[in-house]
C-alpha positions in Angstrom: 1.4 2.3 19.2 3.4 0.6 16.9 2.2 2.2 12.9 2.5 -1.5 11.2 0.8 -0.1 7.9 3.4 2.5 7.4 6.0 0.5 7.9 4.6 -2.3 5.7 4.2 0.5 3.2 7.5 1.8 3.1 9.6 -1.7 2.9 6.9 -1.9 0.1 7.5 0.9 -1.8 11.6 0.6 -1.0 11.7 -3.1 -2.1 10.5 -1.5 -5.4 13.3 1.1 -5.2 10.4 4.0 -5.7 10.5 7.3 -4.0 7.5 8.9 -2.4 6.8 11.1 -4.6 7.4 8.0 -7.4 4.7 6.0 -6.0 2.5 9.2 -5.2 2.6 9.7 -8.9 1.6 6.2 -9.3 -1.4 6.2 -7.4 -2.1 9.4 -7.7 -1.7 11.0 -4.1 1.3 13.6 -3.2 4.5 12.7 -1.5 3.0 14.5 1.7 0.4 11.7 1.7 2.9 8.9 1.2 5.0 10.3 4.0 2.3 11.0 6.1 0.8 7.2 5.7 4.4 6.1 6.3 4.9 7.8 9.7 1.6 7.3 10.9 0.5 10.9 10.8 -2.8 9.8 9.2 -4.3 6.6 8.5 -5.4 5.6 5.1 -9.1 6.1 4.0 -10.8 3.0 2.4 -10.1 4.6 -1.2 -6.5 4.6 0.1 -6.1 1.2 1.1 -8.0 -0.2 -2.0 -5.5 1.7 -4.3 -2.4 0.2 -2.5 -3.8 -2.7 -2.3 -4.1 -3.0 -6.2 -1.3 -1.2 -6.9 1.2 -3.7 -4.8 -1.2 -6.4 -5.6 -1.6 -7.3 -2.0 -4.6 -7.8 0.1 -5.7 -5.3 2.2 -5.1 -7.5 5.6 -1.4 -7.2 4.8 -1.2 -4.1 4.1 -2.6 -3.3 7.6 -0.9 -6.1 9.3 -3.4 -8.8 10.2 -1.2 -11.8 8.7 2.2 -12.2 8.1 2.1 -14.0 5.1 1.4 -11.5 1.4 -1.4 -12.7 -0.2 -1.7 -11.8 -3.5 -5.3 -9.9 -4.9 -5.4 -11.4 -7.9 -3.7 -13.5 -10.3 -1.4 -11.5 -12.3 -2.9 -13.6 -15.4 -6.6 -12.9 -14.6 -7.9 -9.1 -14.2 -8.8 -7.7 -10.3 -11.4 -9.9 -8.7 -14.8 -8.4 -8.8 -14.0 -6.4 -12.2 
């Protein structure tokens, strides 16, 4: 089985030029984590995929692959929906 979230996450996190253990510090999570996410050795908890998502500013459905298209989370100008 393809791991479309890892992969999504790593073009992600390289398209920024950050290292795993750059955007671990970011998001507060280790560089095992990162790597582990990246390679499919575990999948991301909720409180995972909600900390991405903000982080890269990208809906969670991206993020795990269910459209093709990245839709922003919020407008860069107005603060994180539901906050």
């Amino acid at each position: 089985m393809q791991n479309k979230f890892g992969t999504t996450l790593r073009n992600l996190r390289e398209d920024m030029d950050l290292s795993q253990t750059d955007l671990g510090r970011a998001v507060d999570m280790t560089q095992r984590k990162i790597s582990y996410l990246e390679t499919g050795k575990c999948e991301p908890s909720l409180e995972d995929l909600r900390t991405l998502a903000v982080f890269f500013n990208l809906s969670a459905d991206y993020l795990l692959g269910l459209c093709e298209t990245p839709k922003p989370l919020y407008d860069k100008k107005k603060k994180l929906k539901g906050r």
